[in-house]
C-alpha positions as a Python dict, from the first residue, in 0.01 Angstrom:
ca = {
    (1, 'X'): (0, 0, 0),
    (2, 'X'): (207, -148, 259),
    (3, 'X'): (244, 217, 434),
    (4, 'X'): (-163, 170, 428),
    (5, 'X'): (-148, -170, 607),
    (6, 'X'): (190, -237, 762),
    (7, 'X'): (292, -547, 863),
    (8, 'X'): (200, -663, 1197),
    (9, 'X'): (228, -1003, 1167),
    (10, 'X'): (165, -1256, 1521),
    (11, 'X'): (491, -1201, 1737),
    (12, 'X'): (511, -1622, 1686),
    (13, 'X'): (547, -1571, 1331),
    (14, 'X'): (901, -1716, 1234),
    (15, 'X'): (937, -1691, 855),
    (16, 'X'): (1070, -1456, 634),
    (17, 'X'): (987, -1089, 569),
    (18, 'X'): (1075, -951, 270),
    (19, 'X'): (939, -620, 143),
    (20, 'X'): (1075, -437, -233),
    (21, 'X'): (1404, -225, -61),
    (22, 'X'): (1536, -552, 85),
    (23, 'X'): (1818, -778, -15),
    (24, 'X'): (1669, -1097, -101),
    (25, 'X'): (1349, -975, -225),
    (26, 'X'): (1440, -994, -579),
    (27, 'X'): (1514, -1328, -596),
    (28, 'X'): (1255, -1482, -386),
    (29, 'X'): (1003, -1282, -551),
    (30, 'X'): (1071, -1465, -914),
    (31, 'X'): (929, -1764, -1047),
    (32, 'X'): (1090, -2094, -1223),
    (33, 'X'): (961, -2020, -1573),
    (34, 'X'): (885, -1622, -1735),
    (35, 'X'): (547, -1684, -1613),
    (36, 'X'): (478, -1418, -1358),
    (37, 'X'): (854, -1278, -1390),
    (38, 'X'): (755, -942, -1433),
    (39, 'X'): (556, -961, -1103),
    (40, 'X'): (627, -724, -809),
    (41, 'X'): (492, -886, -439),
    (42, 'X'): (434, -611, -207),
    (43, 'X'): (593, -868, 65),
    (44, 'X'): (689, -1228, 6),
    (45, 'X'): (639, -1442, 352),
    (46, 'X'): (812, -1731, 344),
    (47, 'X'): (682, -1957, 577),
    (48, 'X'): (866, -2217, 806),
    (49, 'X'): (575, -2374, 951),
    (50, 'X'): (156, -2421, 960),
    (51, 'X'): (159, -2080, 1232),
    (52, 'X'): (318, -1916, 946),
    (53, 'X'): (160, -2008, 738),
    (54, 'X'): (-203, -1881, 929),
    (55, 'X'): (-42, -1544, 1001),
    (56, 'X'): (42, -1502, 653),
    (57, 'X'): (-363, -1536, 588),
    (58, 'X'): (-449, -1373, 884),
    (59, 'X'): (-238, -1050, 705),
    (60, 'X'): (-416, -1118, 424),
    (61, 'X'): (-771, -1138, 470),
    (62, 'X'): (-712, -850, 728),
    (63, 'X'): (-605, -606, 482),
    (64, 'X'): (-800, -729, 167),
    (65, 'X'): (-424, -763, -42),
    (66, 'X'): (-475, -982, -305),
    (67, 'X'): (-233, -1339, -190),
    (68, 'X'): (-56, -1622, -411),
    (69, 'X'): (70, -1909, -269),
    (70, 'X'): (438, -2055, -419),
    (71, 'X'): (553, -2435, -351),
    (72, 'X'): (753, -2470, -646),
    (73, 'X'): (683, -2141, -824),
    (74, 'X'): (655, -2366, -1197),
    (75, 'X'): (290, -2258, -1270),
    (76, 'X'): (308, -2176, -1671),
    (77, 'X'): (4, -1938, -1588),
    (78, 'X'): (202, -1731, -1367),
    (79, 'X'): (-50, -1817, -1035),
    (80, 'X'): (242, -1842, -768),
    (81, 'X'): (312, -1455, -885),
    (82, 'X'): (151, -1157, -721),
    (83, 'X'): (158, -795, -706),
    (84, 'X'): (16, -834, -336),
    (85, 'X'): (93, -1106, -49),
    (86, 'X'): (302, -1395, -169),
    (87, 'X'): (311, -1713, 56),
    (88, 'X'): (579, -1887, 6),
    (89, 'X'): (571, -2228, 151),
    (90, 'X'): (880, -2356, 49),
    (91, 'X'): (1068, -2378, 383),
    (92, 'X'): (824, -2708, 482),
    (93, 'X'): (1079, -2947, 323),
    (94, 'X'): (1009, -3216, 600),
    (95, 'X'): (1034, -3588, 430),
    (96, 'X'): (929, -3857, 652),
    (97, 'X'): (866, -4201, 525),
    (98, 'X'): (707, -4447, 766),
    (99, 'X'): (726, -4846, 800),
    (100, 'X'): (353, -4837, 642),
    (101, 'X'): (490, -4702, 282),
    (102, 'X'): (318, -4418, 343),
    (103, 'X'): (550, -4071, 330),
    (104, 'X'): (452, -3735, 455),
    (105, 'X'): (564, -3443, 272),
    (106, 'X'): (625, -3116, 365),
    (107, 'X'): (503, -2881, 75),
    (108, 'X'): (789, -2709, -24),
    (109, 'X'): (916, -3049, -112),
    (110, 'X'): (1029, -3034, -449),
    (111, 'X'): (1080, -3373, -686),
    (112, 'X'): (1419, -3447, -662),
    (113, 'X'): (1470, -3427, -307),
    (114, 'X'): (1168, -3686, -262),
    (115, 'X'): (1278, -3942, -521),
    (116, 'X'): (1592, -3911, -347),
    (117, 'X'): (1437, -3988, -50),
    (118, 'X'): (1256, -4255, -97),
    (119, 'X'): (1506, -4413, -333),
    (120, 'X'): (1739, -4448, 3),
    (121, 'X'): (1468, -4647, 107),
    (122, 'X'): (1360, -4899, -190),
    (123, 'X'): (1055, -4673, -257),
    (124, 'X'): (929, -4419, -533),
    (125, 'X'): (618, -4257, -642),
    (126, 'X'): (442, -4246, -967),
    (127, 'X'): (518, -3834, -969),
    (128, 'X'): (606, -3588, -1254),
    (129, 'X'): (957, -3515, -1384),
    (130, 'X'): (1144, -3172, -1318),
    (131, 'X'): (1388, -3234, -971),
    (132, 'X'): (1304, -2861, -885),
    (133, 'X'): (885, -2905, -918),
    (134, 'X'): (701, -2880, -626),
    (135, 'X'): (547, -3165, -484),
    (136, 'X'): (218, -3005, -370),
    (137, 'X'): (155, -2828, -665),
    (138, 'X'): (163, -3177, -888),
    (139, 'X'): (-12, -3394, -654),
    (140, 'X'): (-334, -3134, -628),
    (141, 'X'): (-348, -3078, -1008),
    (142, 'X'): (-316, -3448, -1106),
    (143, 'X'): (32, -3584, -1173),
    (144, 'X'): (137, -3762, -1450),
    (145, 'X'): (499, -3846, -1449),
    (146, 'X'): (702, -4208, -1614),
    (147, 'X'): (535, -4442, -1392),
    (148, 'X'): (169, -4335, -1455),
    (149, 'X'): (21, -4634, -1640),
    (150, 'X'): (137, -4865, -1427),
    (151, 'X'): (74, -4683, -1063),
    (152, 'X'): (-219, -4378, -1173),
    (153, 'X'): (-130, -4043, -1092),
    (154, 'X'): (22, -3897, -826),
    (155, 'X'): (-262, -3786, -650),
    (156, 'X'): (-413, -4119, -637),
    (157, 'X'): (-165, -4205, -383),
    (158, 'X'): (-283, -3933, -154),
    (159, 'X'): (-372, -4052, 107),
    (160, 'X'): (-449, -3747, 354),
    (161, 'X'): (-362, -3346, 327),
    (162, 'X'): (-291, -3092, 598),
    (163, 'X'): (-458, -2778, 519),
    (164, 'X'): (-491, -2420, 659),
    (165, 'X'): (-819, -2293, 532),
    (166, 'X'): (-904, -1899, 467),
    (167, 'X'): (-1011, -1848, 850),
    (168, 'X'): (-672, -1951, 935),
    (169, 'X'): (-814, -2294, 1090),
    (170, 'X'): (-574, -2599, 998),
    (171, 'X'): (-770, -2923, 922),
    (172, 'X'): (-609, -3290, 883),
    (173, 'X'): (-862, -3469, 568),
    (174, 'X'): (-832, -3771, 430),
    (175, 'X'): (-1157, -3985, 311),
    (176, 'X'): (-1326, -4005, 646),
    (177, 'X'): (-1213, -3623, 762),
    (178, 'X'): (-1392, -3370, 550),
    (179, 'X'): (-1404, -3652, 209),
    (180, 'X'): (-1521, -3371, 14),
    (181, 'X'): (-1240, -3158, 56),
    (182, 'X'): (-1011, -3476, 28),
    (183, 'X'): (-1171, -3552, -268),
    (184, 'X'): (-1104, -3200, -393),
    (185, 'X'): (-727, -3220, -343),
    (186, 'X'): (-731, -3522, -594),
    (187, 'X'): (-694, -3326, -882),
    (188, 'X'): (-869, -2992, -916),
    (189, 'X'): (-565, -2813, -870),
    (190, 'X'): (-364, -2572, -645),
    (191, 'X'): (-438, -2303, -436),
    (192, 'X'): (-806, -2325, -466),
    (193, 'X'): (-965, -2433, -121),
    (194, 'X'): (-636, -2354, 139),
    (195, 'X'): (-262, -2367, 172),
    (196, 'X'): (-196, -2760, 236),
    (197, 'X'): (114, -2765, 417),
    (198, 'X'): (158, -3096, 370),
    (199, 'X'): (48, -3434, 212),
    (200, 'X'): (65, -3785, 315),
    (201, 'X'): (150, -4023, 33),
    (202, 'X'): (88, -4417, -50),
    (203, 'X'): (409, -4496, -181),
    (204, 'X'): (493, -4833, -409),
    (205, 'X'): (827, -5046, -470),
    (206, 'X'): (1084, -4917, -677),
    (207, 'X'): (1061, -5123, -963),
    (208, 'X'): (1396, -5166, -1196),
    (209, 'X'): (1346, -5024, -1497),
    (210, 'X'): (1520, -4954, -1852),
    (211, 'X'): (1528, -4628, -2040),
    (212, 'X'): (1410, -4695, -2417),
    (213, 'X'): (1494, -4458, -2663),
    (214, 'X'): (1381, -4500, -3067),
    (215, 'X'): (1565, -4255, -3267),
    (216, 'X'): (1356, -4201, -3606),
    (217, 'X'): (1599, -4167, -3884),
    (218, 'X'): (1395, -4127, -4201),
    (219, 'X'): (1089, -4216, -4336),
    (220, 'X'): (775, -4019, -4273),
    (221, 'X'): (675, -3878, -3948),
    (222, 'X'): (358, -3865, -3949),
    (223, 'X'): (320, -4272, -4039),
    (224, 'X'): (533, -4277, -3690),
    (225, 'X'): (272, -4047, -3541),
    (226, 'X'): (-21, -4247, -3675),
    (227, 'X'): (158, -4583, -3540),
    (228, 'X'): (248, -4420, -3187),
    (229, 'X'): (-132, -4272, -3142),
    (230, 'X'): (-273, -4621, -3258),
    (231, 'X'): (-47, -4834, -2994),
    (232, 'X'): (104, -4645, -2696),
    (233, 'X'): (-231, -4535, -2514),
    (234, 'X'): (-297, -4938, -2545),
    (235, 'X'): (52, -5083, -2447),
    (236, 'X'): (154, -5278, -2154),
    (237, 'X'): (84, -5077, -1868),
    (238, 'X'): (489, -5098, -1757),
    (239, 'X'): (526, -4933, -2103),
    (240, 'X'): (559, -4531, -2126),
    (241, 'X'): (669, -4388, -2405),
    (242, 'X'): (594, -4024, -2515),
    (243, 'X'): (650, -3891, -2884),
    (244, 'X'): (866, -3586, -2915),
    (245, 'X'): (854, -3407, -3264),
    (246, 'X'): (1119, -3125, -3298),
    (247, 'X'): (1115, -2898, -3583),
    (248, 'X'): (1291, -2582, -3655),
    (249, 'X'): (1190, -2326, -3932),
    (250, 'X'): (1382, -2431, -4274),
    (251, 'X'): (1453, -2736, -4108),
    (252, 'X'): (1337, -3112, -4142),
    (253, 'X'): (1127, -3230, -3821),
    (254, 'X'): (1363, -3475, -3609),
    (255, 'X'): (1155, -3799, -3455),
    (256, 'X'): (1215, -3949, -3094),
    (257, 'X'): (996, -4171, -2898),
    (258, 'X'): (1138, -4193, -2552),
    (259, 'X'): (1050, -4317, -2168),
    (260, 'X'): (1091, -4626, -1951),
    (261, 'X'): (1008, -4973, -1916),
    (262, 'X'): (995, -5218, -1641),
    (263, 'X'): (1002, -5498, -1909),
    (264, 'X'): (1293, -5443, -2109),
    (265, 'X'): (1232, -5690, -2380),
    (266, 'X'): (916, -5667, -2421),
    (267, 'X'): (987, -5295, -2466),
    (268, 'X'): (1197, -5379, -2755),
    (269, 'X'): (999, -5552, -2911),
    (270, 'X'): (715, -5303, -2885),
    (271, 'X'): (930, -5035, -3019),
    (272, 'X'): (1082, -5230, -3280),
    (273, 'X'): (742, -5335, -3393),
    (274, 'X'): (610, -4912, -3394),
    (275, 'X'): (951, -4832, -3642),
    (276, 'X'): (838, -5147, -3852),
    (277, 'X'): (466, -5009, -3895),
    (278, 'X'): (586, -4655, -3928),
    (279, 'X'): (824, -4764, -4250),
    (280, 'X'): (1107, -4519, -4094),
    (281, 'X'): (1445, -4632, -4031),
    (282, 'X'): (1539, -4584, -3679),
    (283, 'X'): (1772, -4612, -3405),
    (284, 'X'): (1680, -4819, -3103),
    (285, 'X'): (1873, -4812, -2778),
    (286, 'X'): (1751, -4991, -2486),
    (287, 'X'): (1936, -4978, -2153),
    (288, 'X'): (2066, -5194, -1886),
    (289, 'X'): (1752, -5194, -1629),
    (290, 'X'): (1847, -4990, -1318),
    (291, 'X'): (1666, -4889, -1020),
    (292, 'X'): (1391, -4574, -1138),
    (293, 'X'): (1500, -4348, -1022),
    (294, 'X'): (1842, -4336, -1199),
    (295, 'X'): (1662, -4407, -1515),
    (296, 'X'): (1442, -4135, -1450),
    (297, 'X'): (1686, -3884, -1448),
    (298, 'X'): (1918, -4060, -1703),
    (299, 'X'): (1614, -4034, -1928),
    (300, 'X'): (1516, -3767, -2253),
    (301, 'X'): (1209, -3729, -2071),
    (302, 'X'): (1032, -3445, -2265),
    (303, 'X'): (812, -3272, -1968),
    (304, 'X'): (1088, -3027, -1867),
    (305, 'X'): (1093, -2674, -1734),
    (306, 'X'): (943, -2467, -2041),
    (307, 'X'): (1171, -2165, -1893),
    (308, 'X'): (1136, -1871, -2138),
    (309, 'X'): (919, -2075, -2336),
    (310, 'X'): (505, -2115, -2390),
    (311, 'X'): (277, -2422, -2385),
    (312, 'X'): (10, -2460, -2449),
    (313, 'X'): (-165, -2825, -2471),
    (314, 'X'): (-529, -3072, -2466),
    (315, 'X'): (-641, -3415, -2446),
    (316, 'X'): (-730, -3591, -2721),
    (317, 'X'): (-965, -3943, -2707),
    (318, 'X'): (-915, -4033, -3077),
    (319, 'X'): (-665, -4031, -3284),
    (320, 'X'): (-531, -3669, -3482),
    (321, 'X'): (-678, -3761, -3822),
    (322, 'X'): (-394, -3813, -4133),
    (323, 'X'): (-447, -3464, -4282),
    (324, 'X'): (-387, -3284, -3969),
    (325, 'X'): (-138, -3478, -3864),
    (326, 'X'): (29, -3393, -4228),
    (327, 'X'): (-12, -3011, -4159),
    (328, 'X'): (112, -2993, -3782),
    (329, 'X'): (452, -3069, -3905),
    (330, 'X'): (419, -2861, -4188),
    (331, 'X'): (359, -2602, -3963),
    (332, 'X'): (639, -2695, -3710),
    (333, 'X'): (890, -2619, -4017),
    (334, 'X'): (680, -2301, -4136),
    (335, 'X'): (838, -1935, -4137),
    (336, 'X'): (1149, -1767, -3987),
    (337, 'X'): (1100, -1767, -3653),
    (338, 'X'): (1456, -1912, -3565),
    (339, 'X'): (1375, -2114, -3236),
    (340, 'X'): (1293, -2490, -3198),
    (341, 'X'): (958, -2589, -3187),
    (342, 'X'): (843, -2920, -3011),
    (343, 'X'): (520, -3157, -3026),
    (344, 'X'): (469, -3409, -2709),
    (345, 'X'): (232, -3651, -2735),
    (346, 'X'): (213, -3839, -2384),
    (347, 'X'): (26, -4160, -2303),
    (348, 'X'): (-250, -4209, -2073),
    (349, 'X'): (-468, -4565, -2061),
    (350, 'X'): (-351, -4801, -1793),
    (351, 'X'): (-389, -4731, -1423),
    (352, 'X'): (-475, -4349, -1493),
    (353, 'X'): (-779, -4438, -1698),
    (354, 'X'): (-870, -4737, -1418),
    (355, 'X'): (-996, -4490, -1226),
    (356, 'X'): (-1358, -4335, -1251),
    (357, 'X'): (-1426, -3959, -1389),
    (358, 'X'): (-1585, -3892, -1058),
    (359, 'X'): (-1377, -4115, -792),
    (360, 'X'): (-1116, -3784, -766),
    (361, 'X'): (-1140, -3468, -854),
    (362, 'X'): (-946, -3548, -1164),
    (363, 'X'): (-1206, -3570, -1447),
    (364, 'X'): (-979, -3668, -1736),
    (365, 'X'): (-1018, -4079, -1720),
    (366, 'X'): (-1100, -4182, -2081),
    (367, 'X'): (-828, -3975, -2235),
    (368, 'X'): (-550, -4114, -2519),
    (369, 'X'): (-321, -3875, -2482),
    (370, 'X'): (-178, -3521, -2421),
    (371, 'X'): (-66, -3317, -2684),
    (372, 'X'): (183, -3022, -2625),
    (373, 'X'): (253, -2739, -2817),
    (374, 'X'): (603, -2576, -2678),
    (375, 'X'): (771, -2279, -2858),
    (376, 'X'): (909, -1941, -2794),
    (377, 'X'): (665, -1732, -2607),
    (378, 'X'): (749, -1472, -2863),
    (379, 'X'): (639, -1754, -3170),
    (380, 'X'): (330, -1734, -3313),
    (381, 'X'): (347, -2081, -3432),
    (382, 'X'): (208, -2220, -3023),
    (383, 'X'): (-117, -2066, -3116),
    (384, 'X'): (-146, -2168, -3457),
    (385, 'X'): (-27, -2537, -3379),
    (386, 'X'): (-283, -2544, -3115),
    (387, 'X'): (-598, -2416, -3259),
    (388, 'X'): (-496, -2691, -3570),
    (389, 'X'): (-537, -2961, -3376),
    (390, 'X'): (-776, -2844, -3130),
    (391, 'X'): (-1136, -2911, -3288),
    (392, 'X'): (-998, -3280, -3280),
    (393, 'X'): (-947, -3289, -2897),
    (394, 'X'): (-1175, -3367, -2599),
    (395, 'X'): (-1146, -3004, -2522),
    (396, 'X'): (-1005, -3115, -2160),
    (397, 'X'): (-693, -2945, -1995),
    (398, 'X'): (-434, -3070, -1799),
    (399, 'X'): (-522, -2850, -1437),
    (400, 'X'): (-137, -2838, -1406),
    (401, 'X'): (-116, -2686, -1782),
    (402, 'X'): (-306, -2415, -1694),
    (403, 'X'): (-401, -2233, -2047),
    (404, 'X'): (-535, -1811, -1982),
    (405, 'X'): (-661, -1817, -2372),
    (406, 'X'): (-943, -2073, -2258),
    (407, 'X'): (-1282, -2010, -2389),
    (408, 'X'): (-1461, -2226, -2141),
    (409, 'X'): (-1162, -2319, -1861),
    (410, 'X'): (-1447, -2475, -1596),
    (411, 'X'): (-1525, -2711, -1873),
    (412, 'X'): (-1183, -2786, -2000),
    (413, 'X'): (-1024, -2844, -1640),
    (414, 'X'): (-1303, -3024, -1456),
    (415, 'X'): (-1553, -3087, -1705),
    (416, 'X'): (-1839, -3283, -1506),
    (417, 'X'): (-1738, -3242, -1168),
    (418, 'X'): (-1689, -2920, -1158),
    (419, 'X'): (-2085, -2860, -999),
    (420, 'X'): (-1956, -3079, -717),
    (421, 'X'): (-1623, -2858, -688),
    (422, 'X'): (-1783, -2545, -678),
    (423, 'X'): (-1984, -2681, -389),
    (424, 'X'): (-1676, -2729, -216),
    (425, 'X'): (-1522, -2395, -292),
    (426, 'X'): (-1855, -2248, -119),
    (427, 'X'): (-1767, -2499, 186),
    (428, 'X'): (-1423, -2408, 232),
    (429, 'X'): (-1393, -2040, 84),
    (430, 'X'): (-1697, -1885, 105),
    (431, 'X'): (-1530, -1499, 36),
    (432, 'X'): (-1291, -1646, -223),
    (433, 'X'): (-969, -1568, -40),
    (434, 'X'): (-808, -1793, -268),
    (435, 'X'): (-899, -1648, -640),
    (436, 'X'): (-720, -1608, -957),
    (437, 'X'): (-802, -1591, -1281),
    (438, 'X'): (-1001, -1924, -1371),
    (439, 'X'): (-1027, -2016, -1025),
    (440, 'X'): (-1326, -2182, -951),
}
């Protein structure tokens, strides 16, 4: 198809073209994750600036190819894969924090570099947790990350966006500047209205904080899954703790509740108090308080890369009733599939539920938790776990846990705003440039 439409990109544009017979192409064509591996791009552009990134389009809505644009390249739906265009924006790495605590970020930022940044500087953001994720990609899908209760998500710290619509204009919004596109950004997730090239972020003091870690050593889990779903949605807000079950076939399930707190004492106490009620011996271990961002990455933080893995995952509002509960881990044990198995349950409350259903594009405000279901992509046991536990949810989805098996995605990623989104989608991208499967 390229022989059909060859590339005659603007003279000005200074990226990267990369077509299938040239060195390079192979690795800058592949995703984080398996996601999307298998995917062939007719071109990959990588971008070094906004003219890129409008020629890019330009090629793109000339010829008709279908386009996906890659920050980070960790979507676990496989969107920042193509067989057509790919845009790849991750040569915008610019970082530039200014005396207001605000930071502008390029967006092929990815995590670690900006925590990095900012740590230099005595300043963080309540952001997600894998160093290579890309910063774009988190803030316009939500972002929950370690400092979430106590600071909201990451895109309620937006404070304006950059973006390079279908037409190839590029637009500067922020509440005043096209709200309902800034509103958008908040949380609907990427690559639906335009490329943002980059963001503009409220950041907050780095607070010192102490990595807790309650090691569960017997007992019954699910009395220390009751106790977690009854208490850590309602902790202290400088309290996040996330429940990681691990199970593999044959095998007994192994029990850790891990995360940080800004209060180490109080933490503790807390956790000392959830072993108690759950009747299960257990291991605490709480550290010497350090600046965030080393306990971030010093942490057993459970929201890594999935790699050749599958997730799938809801919210919940209530907790899993006891019988459930009891066959979930029987079923994280079940058959002889041979690979580890995992069950997160991560708190919300706090700051993210402070914040109204319709104040961002972000819908899911009354949420208790999120439940993950990570395997082998070859294990049957994701599905099964899943649709166990799944008449019990809110039916909601995480916009940056995309799920393809959805029955009813608009519902389960933007619930009741998504009438006001698709407005916006007509606004912006009338011919639906930007499209994918469960796009809006």
């Amino acid at each position: 198809m390229i022989d059909r439409y060859p590339l005659r990109l603007p003279g000005d544009f200074d990226g990267e073209v990369l077509t299938r017979d040239q060195a390079g192409y192979d690795s800058a064509r592949r995703p984080v994750g398996s996601a999307g591996a298998a995917r062939r791009p007719l071109v990959v552009l990588r971008c070094r600036s906004v003219r890129d990134v409008a020629a890019a389009l330009g090629y793109a809505r000339d010829t008709g190819i279908a386009l996906a644009v890659r920050g980070g390249g960790h979507c676990f739906a496989g969107r920042s894969s193509t067989d057509g265009i790919l845009i790849d924006v991750s040569g915008l790495r610019g970082v530039d924090l200014s005396d207001d605590g605000t930071v502008t970020v390029g967006a092929g930022v990815r995590l670690g570099q900006l925590y990095g940044a900012l740590h230099s500087r005595g300043r963080t953001l309540p952001a997600g947790c894998g160093a290579t994720v890309g910063v774009a990609g988190l803030v316009l899908g939500g972002g929950i990350g370690l400092l979430g209760r106590l600071h909201g998500l990451t895109c309620d710290r937006l404070v304006a966006a950059t973006v390079v619509l279908a037409d190839g204009s590029v637009i500067d919004c922020d509440e005043h500047r096209d709200p309902e596109l800034f509103w958008a950004l908040r949380g609907a997730g990427g690559g639906q209205f335009g490329v943002v090239t980059s963001l503009r972020l409220a950041t907050v003091t780095e607070p010192l904080t102490a990595r807790v870690v309650l090691t569960c050593l017997d007992g019954d889990p699910a009395r220390v899954v009751a106790s977690w779903q009854a208490s850590a949605p309602d902790a202290p807000d400088d309290i996040s703790t996330a429940l990681e079950l691990t199970g593999e076939p044959g095998r007994g399930v192994r029990v850790v509740v891990s995360g940080i707190a800004v209060d180490a004492a109080r933490a503790g106490a807390w956790l000392r108090d959830l072993a108690r009620d759950s009747g299960a011996g257990a291991r605490l271990s709480v550290a010497d308080p350090v600046p965030f961002t080393l306990a971030k990455w010093a942490s057993a933080d459970p929201r890594q890369d999935v790699g050749d893995g599958r997730l799938r995952s809801e919210y919940f509002a209530r907790p899993l009733p006891p019988d459930v509960v009891t066959d979930l881990l029987a079923l994280l044990t079940s058959g002889d599939a041979g690979h580890h198995r995992r069950l997160t349950f991560t708190p919300m409350g706090g700051a993210y539920n402070r914040v109204g259903p319709a104040d961002t594009a972000f819908v899911h405000r009354r949420e208790r938790y999120l439940l993950e279901h990570v395997g082998h992509r070859g294990d049957p046991w994701v599905d099964a776990s899943w649709t166990l536990a799944h008449p019990h949810s809110s039916h909601r989805v995480y916009p940056n846990f995309p799920d393809p098996l959805l029955d009813r995605p608009a519902d389960a990623y933007w619930g009741t705003n998504h009438a006001r989104l698709a407005v916006v989608k007509q606004s912006y991208d009338p011919q639906h440039l930007f499209g994918f499967p469960q796009s809006l």
